[in-house]
C-alpha positions as CSV (number, residue, x, y, z in Angstrom):
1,X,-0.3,23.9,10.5
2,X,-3.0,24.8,8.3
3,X,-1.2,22.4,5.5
4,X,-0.6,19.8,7.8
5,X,-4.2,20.0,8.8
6,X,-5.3,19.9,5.1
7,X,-3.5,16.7,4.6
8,X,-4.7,15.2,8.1
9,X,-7.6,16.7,8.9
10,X,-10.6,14.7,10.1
11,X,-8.0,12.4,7.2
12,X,-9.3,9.2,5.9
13,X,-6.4,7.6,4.5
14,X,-6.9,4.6,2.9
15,X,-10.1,2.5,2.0
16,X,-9.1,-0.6,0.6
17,X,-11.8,-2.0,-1.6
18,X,-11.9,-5.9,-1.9
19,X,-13.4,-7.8,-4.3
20,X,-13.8,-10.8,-6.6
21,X,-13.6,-11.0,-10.6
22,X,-16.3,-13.8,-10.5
23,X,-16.2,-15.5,-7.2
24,X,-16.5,-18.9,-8.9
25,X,-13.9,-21.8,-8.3
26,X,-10.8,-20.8,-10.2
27,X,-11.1,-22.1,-14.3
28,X,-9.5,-21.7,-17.5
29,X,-11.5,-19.3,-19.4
30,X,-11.4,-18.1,-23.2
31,X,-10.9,-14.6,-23.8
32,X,-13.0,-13.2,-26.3
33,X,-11.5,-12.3,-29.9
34,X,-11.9,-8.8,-29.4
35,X,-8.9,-9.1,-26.9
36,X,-6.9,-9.9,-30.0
37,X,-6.7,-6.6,-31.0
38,X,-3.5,-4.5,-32.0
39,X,-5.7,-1.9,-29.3
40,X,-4.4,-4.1,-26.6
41,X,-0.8,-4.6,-25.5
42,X,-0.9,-8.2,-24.7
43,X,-3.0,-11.0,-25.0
44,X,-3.6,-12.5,-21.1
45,X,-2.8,-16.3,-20.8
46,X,-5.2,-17.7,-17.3
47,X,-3.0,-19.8,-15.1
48,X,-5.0,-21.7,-12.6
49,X,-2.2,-23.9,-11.1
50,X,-0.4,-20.8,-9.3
51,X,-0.8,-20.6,-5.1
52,X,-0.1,-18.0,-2.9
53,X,0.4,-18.1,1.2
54,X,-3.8,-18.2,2.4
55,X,-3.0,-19.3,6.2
56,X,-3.5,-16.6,8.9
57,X,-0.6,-17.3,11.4
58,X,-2.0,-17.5,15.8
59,X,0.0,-14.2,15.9
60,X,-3.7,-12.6,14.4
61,X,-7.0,-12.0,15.9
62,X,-10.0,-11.5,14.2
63,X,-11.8,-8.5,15.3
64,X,-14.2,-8.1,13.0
65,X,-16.2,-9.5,10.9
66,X,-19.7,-9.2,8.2
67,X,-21.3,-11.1,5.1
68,X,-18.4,-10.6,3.0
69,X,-15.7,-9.9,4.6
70,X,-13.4,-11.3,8.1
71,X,-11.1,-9.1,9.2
72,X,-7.9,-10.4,11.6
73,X,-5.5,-8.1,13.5
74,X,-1.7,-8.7,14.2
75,X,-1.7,-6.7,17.6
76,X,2.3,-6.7,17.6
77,X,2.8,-5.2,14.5
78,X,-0.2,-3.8,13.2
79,X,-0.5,-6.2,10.1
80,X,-4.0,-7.1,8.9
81,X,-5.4,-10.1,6.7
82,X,-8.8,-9.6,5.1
83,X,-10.7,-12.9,4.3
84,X,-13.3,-12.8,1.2
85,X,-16.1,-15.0,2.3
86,X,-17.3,-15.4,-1.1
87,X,-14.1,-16.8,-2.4
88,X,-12.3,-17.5,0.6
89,X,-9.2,-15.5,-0.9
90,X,-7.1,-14.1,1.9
91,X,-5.7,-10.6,1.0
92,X,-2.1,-9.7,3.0
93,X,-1.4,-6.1,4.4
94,X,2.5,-7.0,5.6
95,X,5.4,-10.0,4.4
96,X,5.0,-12.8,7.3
97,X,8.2,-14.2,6.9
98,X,10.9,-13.6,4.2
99,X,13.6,-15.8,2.7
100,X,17.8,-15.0,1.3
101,X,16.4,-15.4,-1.7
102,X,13.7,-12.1,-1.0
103,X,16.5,-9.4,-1.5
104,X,15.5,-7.7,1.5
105,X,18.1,-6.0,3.8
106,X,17.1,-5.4,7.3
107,X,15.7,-2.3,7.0
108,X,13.6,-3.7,3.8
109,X,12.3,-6.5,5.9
110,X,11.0,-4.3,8.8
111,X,9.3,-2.1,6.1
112,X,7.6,-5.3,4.5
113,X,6.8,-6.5,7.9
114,X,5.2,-3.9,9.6
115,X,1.9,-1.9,9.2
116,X,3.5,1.9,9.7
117,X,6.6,3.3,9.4
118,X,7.8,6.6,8.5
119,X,10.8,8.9,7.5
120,X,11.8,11.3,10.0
121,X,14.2,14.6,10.1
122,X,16.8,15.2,12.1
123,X,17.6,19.3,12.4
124,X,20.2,18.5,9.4
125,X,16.6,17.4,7.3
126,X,18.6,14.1,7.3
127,X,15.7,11.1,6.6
128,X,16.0,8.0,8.8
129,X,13.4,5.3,8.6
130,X,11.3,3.6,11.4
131,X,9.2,1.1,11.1
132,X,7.1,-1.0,13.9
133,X,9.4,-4.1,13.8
134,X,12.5,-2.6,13.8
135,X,12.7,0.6,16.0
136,X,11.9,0.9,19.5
137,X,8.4,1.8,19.9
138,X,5.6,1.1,22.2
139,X,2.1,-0.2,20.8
140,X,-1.4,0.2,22.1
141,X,-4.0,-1.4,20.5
142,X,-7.7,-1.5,21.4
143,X,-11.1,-3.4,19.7
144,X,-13.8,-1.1,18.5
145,X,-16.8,-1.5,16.7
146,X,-15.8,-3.4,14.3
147,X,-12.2,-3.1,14.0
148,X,-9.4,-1.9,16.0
149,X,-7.9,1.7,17.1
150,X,-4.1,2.4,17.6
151,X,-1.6,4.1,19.0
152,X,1.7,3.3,18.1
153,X,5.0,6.0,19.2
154,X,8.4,5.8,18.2
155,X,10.7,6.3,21.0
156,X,13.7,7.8,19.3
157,X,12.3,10.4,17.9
158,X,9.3,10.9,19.7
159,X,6.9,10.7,17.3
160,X,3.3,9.0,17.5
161,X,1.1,7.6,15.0
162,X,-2.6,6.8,16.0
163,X,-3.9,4.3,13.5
164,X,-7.8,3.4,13.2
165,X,-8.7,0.0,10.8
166,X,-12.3,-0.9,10.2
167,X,-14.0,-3.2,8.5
168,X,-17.1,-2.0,6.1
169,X,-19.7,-3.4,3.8
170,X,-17.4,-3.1,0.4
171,X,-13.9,-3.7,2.4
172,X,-11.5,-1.9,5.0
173,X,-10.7,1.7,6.2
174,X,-7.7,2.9,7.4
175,X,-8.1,6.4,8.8
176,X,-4.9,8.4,10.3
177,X,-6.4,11.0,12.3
178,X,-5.0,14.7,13.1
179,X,-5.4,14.9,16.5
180,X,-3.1,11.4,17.4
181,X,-0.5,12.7,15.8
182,X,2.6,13.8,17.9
183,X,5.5,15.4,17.6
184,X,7.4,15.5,21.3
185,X,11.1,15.8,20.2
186,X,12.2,19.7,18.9
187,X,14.9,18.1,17.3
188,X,13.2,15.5,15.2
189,X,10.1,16.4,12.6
190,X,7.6,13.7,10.8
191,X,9.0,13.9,6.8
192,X,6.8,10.9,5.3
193,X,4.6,8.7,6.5
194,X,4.2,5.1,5.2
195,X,0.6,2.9,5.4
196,X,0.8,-0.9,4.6
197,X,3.1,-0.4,1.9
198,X,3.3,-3.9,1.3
199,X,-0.3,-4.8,0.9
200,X,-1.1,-7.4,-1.7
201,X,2.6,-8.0,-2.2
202,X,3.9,-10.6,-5.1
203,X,7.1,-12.2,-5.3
204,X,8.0,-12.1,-9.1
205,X,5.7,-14.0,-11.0
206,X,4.1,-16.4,-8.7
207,X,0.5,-14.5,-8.7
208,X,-0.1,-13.8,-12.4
209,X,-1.7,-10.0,-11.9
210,X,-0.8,-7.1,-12.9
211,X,-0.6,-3.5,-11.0
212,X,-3.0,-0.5,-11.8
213,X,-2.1,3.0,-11.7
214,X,-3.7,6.0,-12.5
215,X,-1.0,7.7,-14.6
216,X,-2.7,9.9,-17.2
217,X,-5.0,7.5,-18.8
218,X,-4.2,5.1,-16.6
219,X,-1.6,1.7,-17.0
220,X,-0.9,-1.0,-16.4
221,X,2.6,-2.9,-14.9
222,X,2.6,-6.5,-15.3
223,X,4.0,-9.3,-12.7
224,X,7.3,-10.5,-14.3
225,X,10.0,-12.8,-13.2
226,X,12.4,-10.6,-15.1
227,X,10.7,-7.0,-14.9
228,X,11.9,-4.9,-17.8
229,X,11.1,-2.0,-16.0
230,X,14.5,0.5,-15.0
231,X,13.0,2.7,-12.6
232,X,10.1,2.3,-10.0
233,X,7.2,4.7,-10.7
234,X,7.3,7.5,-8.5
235,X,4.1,9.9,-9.0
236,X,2.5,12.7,-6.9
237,X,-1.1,12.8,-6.9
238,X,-2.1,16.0,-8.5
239,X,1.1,16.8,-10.1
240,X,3.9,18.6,-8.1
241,X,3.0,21.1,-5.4
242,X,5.4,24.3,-5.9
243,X,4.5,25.4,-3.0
244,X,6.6,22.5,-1.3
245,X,9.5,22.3,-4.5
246,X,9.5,26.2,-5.2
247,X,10.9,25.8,-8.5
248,X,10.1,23.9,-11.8
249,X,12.9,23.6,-14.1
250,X,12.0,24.6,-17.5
251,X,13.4,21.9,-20.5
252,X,11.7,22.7,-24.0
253,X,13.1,19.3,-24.9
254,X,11.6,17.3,-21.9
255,X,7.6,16.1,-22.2
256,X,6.6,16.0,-18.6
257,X,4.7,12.8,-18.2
258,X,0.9,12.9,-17.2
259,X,-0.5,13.6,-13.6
260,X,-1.8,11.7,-11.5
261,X,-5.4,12.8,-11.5
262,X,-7.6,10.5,-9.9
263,X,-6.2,8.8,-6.5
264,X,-6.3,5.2,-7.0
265,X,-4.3,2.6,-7.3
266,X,-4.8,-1.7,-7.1
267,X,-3.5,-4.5,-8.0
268,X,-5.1,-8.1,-10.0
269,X,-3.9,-11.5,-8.4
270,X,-4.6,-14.2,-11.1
271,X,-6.6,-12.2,-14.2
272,X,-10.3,-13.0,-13.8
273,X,-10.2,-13.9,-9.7
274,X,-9.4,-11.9,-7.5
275,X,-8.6,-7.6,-6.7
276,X,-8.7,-4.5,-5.1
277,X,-8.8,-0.8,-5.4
278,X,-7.2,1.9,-2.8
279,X,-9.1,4.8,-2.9
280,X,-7.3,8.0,-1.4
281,X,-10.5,10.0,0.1
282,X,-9.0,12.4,2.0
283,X,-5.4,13.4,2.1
284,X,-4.2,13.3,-1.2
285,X,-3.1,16.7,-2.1
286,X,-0.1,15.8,-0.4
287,X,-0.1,12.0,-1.0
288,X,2.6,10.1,-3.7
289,X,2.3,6.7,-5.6
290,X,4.9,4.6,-5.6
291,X,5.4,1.5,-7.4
292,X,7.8,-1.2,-7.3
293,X,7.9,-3.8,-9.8
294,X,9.8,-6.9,-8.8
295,X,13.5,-7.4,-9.8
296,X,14.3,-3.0,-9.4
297,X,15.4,-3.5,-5.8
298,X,13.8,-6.2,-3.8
299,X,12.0,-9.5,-5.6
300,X,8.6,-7.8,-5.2
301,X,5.8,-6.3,-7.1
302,X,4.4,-3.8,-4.5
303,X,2.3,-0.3,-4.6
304,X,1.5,1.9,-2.1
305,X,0.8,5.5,-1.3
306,X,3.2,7.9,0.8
307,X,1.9,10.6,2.5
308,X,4.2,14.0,2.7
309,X,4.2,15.4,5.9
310,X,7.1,17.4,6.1
């Protein structure tokens, strides 16, 4: 309990910060010689004639809104759109619709499509996924001050998730609370939890942008139509926890890559124009960054954090 009240405890999750690289119309721009450098890896070319989806389908409500930012509410499955007022970009938490072409099975749609889901155990420690859209649920969903609070339970196994998204000066928060969350089955125990994993999703190389993660030094993974990447980047925040693993294996051979030491991930959508940051406040002793670049598994570039609850 007392971990599981470190990781949740009076938690706040997520804030996702949204802003503008120069909120002017989008323009060719020269990059300065410096960038020429053997320090940097690549040389960015600006594309201006790339589009991304920037309608906010009648399934969302806004519930919120201040001098920067409008923020709209998917009541059904807890998705979220957050409009920039000062460049009327219009940032995605969840995939609207998906096509054959996608590479997502039915299980990778639900996850793309809803706000929540999470892995749960069975008494074998067996994981099985849930997500909003494709497990039976119920949802309860109510306006606050300037945002909207949730409660969202999967049947099943009996566990609830109460969800809280607000709107603030310098973007959203998304806090998952202690206290609203259940656990109602014996049999069945909460393993991860997932929280808009597929915010500011990319299909291959439509968005030129990059991903940002903090991995030692910090990096960079570039949108691609053919990623050259092998694995996705998997990363706990902190470095491993032996307290949960029990064992390091020793290899005098292997250099162990660098920790995650600062929890914060984002993404770039069109270099110059338009990103965000995802600052972990509380929460991330037991939190992991994961990051998919497009072509792995599905066609996306996407980057999230998991949170390990059992």
């Amino acid at each position: 309990m007392a971990k599981a009240k470190f990781f949740f405890g009076r938690v706040v999750l997520l804030a996702v910060l949204v802003f503008s690289l120069g909120v002017q119309p989008l323009q060719a721009m020269r990059l300065p010689d410096a960038y020429s450098t053997n320090q940097y890896t690549h040389v960015d070319t600006l594309r201006t004639d790339w589009q991304i989806r920037q309608d906010i389908p009648e399934s969302y409500r806004m519930v919120a809104e201040n001098e920067t930012f409008r923020l709209f509410v998917d009541f059904e499955r807890l998705a979220f759109k957050v409009v920039d007022r000062r460049s009327g970009y219009v940032w995605h938490s969840n995939l609207d619709e998906v096509t054959r072409d996608d590479r997502l099975n039915k299980t990778w749609t639900a996850f793309a499509q809803s706000g929540i889901s999470i892995d749960y155990l069975d008494q074998k420690a067996t994981p099985k996924r849930a997500s909003i859209t494709n497990a039976k649920h119920t949802l309860e969903v109510s306006p606050v001050a300037q945002g909207v609070e949730a409660l969202v339970t999967f049947t099943d196994p009996g566990i609830t998730i109460g969800v809280n998204l607000i709107l603030e000066e310098d973007g959203v928060r998304v806090e998952i609370p202690f206290d609203r969350i259940r656990q109602d089955r014996a049999e069945f125990k909460l393993g991860m939890l997932y929280v808009y994993p597929f915010f500011a999703a990319t299909r291959r190389d439509e968005v030129p942008g990059y991903m940002f993660l903090p991995d030692g030094a910090g990096a960079l993974i570039r949108f691609s139509a053919q990623t050259k990447a092998k694995n996705m980047f998997y990363g706990r925040v902190y470095g491993a926890d032996l307290g949960m693993s029990t064992r390091m294996a020793f290899d005098p051979d292997l250099r162990r890559p660098f920790r995650v030491s600062v929890p914060v991930i984002g993404m770039v959508h069109g270099y110059h124009q338009n990103a965000y940051l995802a600052v972990l406040e509380r929460g991330a002793g037991y939190a992991e960054i994961q990051a998919h670049p497009a072509g792995i598994i599905t066609s996306f570039n996407f980057l999230h954090y998991a949170f390990i609850y059992n």
